[in-house]
C-alpha positions in Angstrom: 53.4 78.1 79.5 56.7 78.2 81.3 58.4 76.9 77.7 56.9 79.8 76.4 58.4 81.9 78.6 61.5 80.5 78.2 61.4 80.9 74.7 60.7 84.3 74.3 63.2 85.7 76.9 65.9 83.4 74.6 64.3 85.6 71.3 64.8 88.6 73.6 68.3 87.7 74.2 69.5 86.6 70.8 67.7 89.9 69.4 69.8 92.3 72.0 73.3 90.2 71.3 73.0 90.3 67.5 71.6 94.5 67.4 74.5 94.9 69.6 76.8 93.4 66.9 75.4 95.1 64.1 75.8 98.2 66.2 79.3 97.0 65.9 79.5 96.8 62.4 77.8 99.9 61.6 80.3 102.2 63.9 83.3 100.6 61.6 81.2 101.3 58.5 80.6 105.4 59.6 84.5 105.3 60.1 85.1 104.2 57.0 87.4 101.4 57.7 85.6 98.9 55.1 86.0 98.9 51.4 82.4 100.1 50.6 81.8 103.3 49.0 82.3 106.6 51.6 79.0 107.7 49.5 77.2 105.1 52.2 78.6 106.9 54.4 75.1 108.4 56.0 73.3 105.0 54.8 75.3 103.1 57.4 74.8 106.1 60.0 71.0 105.8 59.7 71.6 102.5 60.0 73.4 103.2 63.4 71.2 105.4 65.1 68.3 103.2 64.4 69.7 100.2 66.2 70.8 102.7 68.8 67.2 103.0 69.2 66.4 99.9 69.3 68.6 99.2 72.4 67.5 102.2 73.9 70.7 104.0 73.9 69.0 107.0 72.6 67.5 107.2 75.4 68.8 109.9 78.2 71.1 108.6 80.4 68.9 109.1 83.4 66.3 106.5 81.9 64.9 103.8 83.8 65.0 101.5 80.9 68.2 102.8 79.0 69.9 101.9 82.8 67.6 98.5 82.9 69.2 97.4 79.6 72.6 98.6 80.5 72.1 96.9 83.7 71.5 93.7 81.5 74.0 94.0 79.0 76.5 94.8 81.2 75.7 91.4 83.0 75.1 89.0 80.5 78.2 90.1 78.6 76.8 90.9 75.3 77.9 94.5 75.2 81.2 94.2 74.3 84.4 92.2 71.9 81.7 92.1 68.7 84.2 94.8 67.1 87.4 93.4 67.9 87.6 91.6 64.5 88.0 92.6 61.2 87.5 94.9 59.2 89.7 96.9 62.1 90.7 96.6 65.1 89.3 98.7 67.6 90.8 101.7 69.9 92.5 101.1 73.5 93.6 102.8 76.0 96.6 103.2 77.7 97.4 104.2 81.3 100.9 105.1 82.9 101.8 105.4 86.5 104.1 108.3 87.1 105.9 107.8 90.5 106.7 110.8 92.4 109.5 110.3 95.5 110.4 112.8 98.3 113.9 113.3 96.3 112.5 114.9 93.4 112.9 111.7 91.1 110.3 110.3 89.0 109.7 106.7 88.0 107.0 104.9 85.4 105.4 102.0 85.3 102.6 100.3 83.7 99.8 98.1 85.0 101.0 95.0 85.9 99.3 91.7 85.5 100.3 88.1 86.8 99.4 85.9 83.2 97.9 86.4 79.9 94.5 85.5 80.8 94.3 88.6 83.2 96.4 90.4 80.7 93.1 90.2 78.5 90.8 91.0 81.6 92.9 94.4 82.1 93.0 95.3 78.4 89.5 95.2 78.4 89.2 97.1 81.8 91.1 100.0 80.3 89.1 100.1 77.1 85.8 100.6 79.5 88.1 103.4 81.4 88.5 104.9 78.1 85.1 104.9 77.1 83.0 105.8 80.3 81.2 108.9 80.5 80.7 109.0 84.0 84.1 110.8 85.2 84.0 109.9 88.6 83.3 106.1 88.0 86.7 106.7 86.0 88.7 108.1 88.6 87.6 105.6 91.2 89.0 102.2 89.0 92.1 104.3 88.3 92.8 104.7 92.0 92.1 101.0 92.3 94.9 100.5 89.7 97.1 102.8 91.3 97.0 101.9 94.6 97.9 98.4 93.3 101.1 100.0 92.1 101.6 102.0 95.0 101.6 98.5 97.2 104.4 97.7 95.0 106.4 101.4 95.6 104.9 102.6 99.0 108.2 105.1 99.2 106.3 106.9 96.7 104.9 109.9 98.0 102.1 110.5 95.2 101.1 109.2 91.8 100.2 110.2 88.9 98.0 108.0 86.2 98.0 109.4 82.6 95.5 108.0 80.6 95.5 108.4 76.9 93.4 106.7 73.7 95.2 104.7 71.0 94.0 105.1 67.6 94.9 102.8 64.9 95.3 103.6 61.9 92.7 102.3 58.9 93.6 100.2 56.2 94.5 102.6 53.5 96.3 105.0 56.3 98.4 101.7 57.4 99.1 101.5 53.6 100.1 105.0 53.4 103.1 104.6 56.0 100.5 105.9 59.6 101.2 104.3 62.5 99.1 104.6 65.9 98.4 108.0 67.2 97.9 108.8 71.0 95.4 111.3 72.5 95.8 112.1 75.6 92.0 112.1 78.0 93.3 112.8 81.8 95.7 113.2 84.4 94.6 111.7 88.0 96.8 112.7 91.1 96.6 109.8 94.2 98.5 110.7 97.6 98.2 107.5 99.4 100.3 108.0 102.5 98.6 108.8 105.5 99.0 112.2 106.7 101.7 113.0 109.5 99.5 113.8 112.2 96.6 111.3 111.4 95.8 108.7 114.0 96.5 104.8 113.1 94.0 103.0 111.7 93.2 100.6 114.6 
């Protein structure tokens, strides 16, 4: 019985990691990025929004399953990467620190990371920033990368994170001479210094 069990939630698994894949595949397909026909076009969208539904992402967002098997993908791992390889290389994100100082002067920097393996670990932190829904969820792991920054410049007196999406270019636009485009999602304004009259944090 229990190697039944065992069984059956490894089916369960394999089934959610390879929909989640194919959900992959189909969003490059709709974008046209592949060397298929655009008259499949709404072939591969049907295609989509059926898997969609199979992983209950057409679900509302309030939904205790939808959030179960978000919960669950989320966890496991399985939700994102699948689209990183060809045919195209997906879109990022990119998020600058503007440094604002008592004197009027401004400074920029960019996230920083320690080695290439959290290098990877923040690239893929600022494609989830990029892609969340949930604004406030946004704003807080952008503080959490600012403050990190202002640790480094605490003469700052606020900061300013502009985040922006980067687009790259498909196949034929590459071979027409495009390059990346940027579009810009949000401004977030931090003031980190404690307030003149506020008492010390014991």
């Amino acid at each position: 019985m229990r190697r039944h069990l065992y069984l059956l939630a490894l089916a369960i698994h394999f089934y959610f990691v390879v929909a989640i894949a194919w959900l992959d595949v189909f969003s490059l397909l709709i974008r046209g990025v592949s060397w298929f026909p655009s008259s499949l076009e709404k072939v591969w969208s049907g295609a989509g929004e059926a898997t969609a539904a199979a992983l209950g992402q057409s679900l509302d967002n309030s939904n205790a399953i939808r959030q179960t098997l978000t919960t669950y993908f989320h966890c496991a791992g399985i939700d994102g990467g699948y689209g990183f390889f060809a045919p195209a290389v997906p879109s990022g994100a990119k998020l600058v620190f503007e440094l604002h100082y008592a004197d009027g002067h401004v400074e920029y920097e960019l996230p920083q990371v320690n080695g290439h393996a959290a290098g990877v670990r923040l690239t893929t932190l600022l494609g989830y920033i990029g892609t969340t829904d949930y604004e406030q969820l946004r704003e807080v792991m952008i503080k959490m990368l600012a403050y990190r920054v202002w640790q480094e410049h605490p003469s700052a007196k606020t900061i300013r994170a502009v985040l922006g999406s980067i687009s790259q270019p498909t196949a034929s636009e590459a071979a027409r001479g495009s390059s990346e485009s940027y579009t810009f999602i949000g401004a977030y304004d931090f003031n980190f210094q404690p307030e003149p009259n506020a008492s010390p944090v014991p």
